[in-house]
C-alpha positions in Angstrom: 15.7 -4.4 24.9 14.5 -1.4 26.7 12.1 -1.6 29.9 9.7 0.9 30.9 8.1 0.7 34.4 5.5 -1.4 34.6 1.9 0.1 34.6 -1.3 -1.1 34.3 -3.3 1.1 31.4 -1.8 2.8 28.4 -3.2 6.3 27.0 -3.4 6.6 23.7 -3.7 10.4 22.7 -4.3 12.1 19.5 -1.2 13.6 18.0 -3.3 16.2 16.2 -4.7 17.9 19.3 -3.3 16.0 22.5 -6.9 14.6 23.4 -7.7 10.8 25.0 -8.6 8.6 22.3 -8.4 5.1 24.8 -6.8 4.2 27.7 -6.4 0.5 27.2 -4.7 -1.8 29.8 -1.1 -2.9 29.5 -0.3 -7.0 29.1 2.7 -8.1 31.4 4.8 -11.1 30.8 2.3 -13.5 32.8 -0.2 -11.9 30.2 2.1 -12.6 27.5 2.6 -16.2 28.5 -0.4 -17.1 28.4 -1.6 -16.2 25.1 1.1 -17.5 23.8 0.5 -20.8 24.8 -3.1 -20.9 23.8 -1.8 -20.0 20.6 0.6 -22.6 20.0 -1.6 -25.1 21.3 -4.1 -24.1 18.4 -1.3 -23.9 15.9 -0.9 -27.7 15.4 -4.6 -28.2 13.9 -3.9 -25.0 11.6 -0.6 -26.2 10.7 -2.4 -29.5 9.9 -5.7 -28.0 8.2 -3.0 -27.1 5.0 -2.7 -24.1 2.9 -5.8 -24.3 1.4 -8.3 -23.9 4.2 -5.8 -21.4 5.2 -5.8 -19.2 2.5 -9.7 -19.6 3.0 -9.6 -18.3 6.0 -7.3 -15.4 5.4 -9.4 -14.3 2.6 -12.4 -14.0 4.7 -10.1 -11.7 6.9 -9.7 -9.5 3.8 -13.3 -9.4 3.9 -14.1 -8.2 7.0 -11.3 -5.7 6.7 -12.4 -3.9 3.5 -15.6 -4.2 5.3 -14.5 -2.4 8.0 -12.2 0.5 6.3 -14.4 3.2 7.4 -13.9 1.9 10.9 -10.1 1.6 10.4 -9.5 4.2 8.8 -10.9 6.4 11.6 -9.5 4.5 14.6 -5.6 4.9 12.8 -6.4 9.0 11.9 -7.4 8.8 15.6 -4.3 7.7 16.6 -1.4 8.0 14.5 -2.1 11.7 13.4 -2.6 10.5 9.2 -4.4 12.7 6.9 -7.2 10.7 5.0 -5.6 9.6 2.0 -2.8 8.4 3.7 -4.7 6.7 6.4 -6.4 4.8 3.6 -3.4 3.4 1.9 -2.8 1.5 5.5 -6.9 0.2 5.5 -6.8 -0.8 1.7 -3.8 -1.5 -0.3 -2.1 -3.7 3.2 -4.7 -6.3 1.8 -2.5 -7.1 -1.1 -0.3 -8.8 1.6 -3.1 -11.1 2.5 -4.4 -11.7 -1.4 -0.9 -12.5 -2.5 -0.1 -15.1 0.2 -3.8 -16.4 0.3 -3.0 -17.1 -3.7 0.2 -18.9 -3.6 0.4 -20.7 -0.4 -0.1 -23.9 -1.6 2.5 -23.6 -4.5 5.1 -22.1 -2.4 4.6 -24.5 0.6 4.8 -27.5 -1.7 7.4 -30.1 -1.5 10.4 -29.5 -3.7 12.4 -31.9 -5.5 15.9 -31.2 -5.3 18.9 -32.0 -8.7 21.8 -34.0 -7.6 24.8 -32.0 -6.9 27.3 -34.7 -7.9 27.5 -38.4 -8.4 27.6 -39.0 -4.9 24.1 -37.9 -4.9 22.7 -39.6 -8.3 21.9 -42.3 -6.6 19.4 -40.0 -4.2 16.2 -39.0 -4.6 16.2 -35.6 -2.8 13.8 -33.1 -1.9 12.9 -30.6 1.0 9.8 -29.5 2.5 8.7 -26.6 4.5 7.2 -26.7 8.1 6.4 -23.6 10.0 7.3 -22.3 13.2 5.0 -22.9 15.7 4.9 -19.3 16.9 5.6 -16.2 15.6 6.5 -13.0 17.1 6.2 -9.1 15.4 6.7 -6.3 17.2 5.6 -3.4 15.2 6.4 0.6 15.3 3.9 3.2 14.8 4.1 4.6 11.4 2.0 1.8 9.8 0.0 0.1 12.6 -1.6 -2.1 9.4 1.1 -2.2 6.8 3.9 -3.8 9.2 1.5 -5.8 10.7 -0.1 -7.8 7.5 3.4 -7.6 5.9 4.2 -10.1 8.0 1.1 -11.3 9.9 -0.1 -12.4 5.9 2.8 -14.9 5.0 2.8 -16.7 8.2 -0.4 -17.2 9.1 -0.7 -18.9 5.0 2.5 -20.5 6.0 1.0 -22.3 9.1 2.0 -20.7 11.9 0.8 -18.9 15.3 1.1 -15.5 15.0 1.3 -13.0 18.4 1.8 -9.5 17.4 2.8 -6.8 19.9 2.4 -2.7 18.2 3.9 0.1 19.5 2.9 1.8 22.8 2.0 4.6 20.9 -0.6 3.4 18.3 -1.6 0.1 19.8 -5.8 0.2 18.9 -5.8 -0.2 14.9 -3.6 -3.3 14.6 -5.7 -4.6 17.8 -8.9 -4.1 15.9 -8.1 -5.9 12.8 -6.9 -8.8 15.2 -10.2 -8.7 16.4 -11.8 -9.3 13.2 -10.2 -12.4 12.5 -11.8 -13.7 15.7 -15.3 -12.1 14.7 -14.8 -14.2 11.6 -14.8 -17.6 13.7 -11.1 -18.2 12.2 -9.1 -20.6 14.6 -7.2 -18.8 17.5 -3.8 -18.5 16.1 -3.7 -14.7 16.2 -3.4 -12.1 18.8 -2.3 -8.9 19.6 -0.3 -7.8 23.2 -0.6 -4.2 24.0 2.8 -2.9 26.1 6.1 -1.3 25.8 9.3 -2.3 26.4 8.7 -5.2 28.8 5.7 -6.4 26.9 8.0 -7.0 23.5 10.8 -8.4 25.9 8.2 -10.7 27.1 7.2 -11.5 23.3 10.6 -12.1 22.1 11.1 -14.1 24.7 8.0 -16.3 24.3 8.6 -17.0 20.4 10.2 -19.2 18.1 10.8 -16.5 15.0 10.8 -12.9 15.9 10.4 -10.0 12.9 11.1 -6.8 14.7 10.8 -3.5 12.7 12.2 -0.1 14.3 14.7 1.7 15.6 18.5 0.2 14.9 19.2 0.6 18.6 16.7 -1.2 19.6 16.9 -3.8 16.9 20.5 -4.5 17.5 19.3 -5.2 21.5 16.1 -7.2 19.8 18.9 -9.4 18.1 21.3 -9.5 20.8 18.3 -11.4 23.0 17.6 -13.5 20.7 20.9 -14.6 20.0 21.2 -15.6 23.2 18.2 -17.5 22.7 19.4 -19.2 19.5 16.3 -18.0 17.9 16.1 -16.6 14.4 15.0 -13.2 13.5 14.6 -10.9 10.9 15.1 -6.7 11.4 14.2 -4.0 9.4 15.6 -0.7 11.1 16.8 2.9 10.2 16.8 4.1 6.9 18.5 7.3 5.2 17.3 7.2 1.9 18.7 9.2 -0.8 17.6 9.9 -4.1 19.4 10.9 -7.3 18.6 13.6 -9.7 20.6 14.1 -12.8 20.9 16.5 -15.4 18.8 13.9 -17.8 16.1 13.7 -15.8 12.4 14.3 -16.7 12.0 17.3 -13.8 9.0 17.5 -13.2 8.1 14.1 -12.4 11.0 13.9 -10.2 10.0 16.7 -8.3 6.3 15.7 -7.8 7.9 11.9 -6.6 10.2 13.3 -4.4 7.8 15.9 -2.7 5.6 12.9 -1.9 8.1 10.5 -1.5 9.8 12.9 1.5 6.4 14.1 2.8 4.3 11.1 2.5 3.2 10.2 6.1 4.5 13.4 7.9 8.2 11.8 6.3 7.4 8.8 9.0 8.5 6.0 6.6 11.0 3.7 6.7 11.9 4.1 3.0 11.1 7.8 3.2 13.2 9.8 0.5 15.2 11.4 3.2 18.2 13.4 1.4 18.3 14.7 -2.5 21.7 14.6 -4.6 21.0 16.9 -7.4 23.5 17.3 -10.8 24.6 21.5 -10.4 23.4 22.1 -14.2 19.5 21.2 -13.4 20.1 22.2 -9.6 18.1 25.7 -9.4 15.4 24.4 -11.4 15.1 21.7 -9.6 15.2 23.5 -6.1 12.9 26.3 -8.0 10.2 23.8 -8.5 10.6 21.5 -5.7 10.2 24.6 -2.9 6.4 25.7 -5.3 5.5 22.4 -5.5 5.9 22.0 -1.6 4.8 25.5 -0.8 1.4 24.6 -2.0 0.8 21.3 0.6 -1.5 21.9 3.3 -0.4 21.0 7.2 -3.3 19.0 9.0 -5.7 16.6 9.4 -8.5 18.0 8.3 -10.1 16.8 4.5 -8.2 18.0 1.9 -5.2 18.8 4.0 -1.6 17.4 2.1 0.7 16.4 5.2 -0.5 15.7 8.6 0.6 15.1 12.5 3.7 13.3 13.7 3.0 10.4 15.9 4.9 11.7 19.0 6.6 15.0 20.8 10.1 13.4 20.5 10.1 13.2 17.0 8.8 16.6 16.2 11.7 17.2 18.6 14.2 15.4 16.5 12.8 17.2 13.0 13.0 20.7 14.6 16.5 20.0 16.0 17.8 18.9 12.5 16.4 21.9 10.8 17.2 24.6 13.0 21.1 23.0 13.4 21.4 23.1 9.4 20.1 26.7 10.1 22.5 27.8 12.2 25.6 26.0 10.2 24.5 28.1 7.3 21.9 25.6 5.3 18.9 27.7 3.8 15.1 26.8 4.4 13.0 27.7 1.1 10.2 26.6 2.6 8.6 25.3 5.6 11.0 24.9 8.8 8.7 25.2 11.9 6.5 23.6 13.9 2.8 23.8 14.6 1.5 26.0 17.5 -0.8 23.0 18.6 -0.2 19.0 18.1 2.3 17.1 17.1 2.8 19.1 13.5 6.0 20.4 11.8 5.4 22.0 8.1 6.7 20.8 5.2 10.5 21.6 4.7 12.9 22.2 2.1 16.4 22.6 2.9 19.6 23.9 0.7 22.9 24.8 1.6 23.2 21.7 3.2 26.2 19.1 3.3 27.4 16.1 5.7 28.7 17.8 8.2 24.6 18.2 9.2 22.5 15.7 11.0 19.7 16.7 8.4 22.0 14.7 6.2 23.5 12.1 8.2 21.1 11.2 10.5 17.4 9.2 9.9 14.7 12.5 10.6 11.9 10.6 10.2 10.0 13.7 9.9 8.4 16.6 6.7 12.0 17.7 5.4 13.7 17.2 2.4 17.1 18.5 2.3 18.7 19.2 -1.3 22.5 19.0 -2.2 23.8 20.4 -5.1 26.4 17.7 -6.7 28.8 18.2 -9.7 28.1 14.5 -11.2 26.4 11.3 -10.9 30.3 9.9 -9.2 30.0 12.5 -6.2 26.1 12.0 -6.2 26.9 7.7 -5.8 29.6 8.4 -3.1 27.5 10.7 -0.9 24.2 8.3 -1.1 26.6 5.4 -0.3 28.3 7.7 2.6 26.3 6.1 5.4 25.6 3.9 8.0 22.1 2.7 6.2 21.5 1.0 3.4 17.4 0.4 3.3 16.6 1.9 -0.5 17.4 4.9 -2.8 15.9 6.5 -5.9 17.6 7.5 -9.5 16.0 10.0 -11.7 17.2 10.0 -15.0 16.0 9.6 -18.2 18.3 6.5 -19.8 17.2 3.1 -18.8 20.7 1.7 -19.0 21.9 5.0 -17.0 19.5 4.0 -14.1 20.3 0.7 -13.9 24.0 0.9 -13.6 23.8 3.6 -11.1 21.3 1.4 -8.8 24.2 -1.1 -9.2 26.5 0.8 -7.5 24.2 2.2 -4.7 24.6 0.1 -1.2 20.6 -0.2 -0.5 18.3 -3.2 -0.7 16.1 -1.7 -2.7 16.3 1.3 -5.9 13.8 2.5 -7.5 13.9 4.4 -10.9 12.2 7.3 -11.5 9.9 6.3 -8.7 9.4 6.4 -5.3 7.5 3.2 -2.6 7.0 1.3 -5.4 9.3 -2.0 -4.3 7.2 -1.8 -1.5 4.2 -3.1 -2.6 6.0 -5.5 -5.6 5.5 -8.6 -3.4 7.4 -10.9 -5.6 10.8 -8.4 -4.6 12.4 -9.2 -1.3 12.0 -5.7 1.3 15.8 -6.1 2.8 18.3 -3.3 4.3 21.9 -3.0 3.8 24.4 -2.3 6.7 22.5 -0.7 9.8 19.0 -0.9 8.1 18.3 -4.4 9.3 19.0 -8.2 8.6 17.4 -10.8 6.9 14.1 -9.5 4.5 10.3 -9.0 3.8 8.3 -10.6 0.7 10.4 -11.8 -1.9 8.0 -14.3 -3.5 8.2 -17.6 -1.6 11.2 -16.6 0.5 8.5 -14.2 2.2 6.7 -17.8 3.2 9.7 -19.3 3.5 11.6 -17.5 6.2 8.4 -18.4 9.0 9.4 -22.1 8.0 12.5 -24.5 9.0 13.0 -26.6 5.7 14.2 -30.2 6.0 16.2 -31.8 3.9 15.2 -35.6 2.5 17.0 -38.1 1.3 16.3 -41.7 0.0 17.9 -44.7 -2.2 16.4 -44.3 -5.9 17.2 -48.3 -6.1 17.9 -49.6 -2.7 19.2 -52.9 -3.8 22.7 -52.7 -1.7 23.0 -54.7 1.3 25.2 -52.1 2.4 26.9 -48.9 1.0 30.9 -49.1 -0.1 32.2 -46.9 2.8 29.9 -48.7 5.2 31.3 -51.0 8.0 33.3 -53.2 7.7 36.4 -51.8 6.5 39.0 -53.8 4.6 42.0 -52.9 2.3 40.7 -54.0 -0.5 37.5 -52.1 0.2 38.9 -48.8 0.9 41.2 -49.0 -1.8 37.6 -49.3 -4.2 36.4 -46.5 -2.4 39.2 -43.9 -2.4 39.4 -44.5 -6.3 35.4 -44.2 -6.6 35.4 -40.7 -4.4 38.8 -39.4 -5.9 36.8 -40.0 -9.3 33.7 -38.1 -7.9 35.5 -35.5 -6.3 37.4 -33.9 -9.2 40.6 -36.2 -8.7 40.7 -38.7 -11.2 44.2 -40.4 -12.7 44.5 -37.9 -15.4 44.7 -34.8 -12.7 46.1 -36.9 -10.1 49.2 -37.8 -12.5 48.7 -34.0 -13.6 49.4 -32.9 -9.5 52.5 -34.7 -9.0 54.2 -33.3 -12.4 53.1 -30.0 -10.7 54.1 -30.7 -7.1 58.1 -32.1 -9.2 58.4 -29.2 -11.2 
């Protein structure tokens, strides 16, 4: 993983204007330690307690955070940049995490019985049963402070484990403060929150037993390398270049108004951010007609009633303006939009034409307010370009045929597609959150495997009539018994005297 130089205090500074919002102090691995210790050594009551007076607990936590949105909502505009109504998606909806998991903790944690697979099993009764790891380590980016956090934080805390959190350098206070309120709740002290950079998540991965890492696919791919190392499991979610579909059946005008706010949504600082636009040539001028007035009409700030606001940091204004201005100059057109504010970390909403893959704006993850349009001549060339890169996080298909849609999203390398629609996967907790090629390993939610993957599962097995003495290939060995049991597992496996007979014919002729 990448180090910084160790310091003591951190300043977190508005993106909007550039002014001090906190300077908090930096936790080093001693730090780290620590906490992580008093964690796990409060993890084996709360593993114990069961999901029940979990899920109690957690709710409560809800509680206090609804309680508290005002608060939240405030503290993240503060210091991620977000306009309102964004900044209130993080501080409201994130709950669902918690209410889902709260709800079915018991029935996903409970023990499962498990069918034979054969007849060497019949006489088995098997089952498996779900124990969490004792501690838990997320390292979070700064988009979605609150999102990535409960995401995760949610299912493993129901599923009974310690959970130690680490956000980025960058937006460190919001995620802090929830963490606070599950201590001002009285709830048991297995959660925290680590404030650092590089060293401090080194530190962190090196402390747990499961690490979920969301960010960058450079650093993820160092994140995995470490714990590899380690033997330790984790789960990635990186880079995403999400590309949505428009053909010429499509209902228009609702694919414009999803993909304006599925590209812009957030300054375009989400991970399943509609990032590039394949549109069918016969409904491509309309499409780029509508899209630039619908964009043209968004509003760039923080203030109320402003549409798109502040990016979290320099470098990735940086990184927008470079993509833009490099389309620019290798003949792409901007219709709207394509510069950056005189003050803060802002760069207006952007729609680009002309483009094709020769351009980062269409290779490379922007992360930022653009949404390049290419003009395709049918849904083949549209499936080849979305499928012509390194990441494979989600996509979008506008068309107007059900059975269209649903073939297409067949043939689309992403872990999620949604139809005529844009986020919504996100939120469908029962649907696993997973990337495809260089957008991560492993996956988010998915119903009980959300639970699941912050557990090791055993495996159980015991005699249904334990009346033997001893089994038939147990010791001691004998002719006459091994000659019983090569005919019993020749019958079990598959190889019986009719296909035995049927073999040598084969193996003669």
């Amino acid at each position: 993983m990448s180090t910084m130089p160790t310091v003591s205090t951190l300043e977190v500074r508005s993106p909007s204007d550039g002014r001090l919002v906190r300077t908090v102090p930096v936790d080093n691995r001693e730090d780290v330690n620590r906490v992580a210790a008093e964690l796990r050594s409060a993890q084996v009551a709360w593993a114990e307690a069961g999901p029940q007076e979990r899920a109690r607990w957690l709710r409560r936590w809800r509680g206090w955070i609804l309680a508290h949105t005002d608060e939240l909502t405030e503290l993240l505009q503060a210091e991620t940049g977000k306009v309102r109504p964004d900044a209130v998606v993080e501080t409201t909806a994130s709950c669902e995490f918690i209410t889902y998991y709260a709800d079915h903790a018991a029935e996903f944690l409970a023990d499962e019985k498990v069918r034979p697979s054969g007849l060497l099993s019949v006489p088995k009764r098997l089952s498996k049963s779900y124990h969490p790891y004792p501690l838990v380590g997320l390292v979070t980016p700064w988009n979605f402070p609150i999102t990535l956090f409960l995401m995760d934080a949610a299912p493993a805390l129901a599923a009974g484990c310690a959970v130690l959190a680490k956000s980025s350098e960058e937006t460190p206070l919001t995620c802090a403060r929830v963490v606070e309120g599950w201590r001002e709740i009285g709830a048991p002290n297995v959660l925290a929150h680590v404030v650092g950079a590089g060293d401090t998540g080194a530190s962190l991965v090196d402390v747990a037993d499961y690490v979920q890492f969301t960010g960058s696919t450079a650093t993820g791919r160092a994140v995995a390398v470490r714990c590899a190392e380690q033997l330790k499991p984790v789960s990635l979610e990186l880079g995403g270049k999400d590309p949505a579909i428009v053909l010429e059946d499509a209902d228009l005008s609702r694919a414009v108004q999803g993909i304006a706010w599925g590209g812009l949504f957030n300054a375009g600082q989400v991970c399943i951010s509609v990032e590039r636009v394949y549109v069918v040539s016969e409904v491509y001028d309309e499409f780029v007609a509508q899209l630039t007035k619908r964009v043209q009409t968004l509003t760039n700030g923080t203030a109320p009633g402003d549409d798109v606001g502040a990016m979290v940091t320099a470098r990735q204004v940086e990184i927008t303006n470079r993509h833009v201005s490099e389309a620019v100059a290798a003949g792409a057109q901007v219709t709207t939009g394509g510069a950056r504010g005189a003050v803060g970390n802002f760069f207006a909403p952007t729609v680009l034409v002309d483009v094709d893959h020769t351009m980062a704006c269409m290779t490379d993850e922007t992360f930022g307010p653009t949404i390049p349009v290419m003009r395709v001549a049918d849904e083949v060339e549209a499936i080849r370009l979305s499928n012509d890169s390194p990441y494979g996080l989600s996509a979008t298909v506008w068309t107007r045929d059900h059975a269209r849609g649903q073939r297409i999203a067949r043939h689309l390398q992403a872990g999620a597609v949604n139809i005529n629609d844009v986020f919504s996967n996100l939120f469908a907790t029962s649907l696993p959150h997973s990337g495809w090629k260089a957008s991560g390993i492993g996956s988010r939610l998915g119903g009980a495997y959300g639970m699941h993957k912050y557990c090791r599962v055993q495996a159980v097995t015991e005699p249904r009539v334990p009346v033997l003495t001893r089994e038939i290939t147990w010791y001691p060995y004998s002719t006459r018994r091994t000659a019983i049991a090569e005919t019993v597992l020749r019958a079990v496996a598959g190889r019986g005297l009719r296909q035995r007979l049927g073999l040598i014919k084969e193996y003669r002729t």
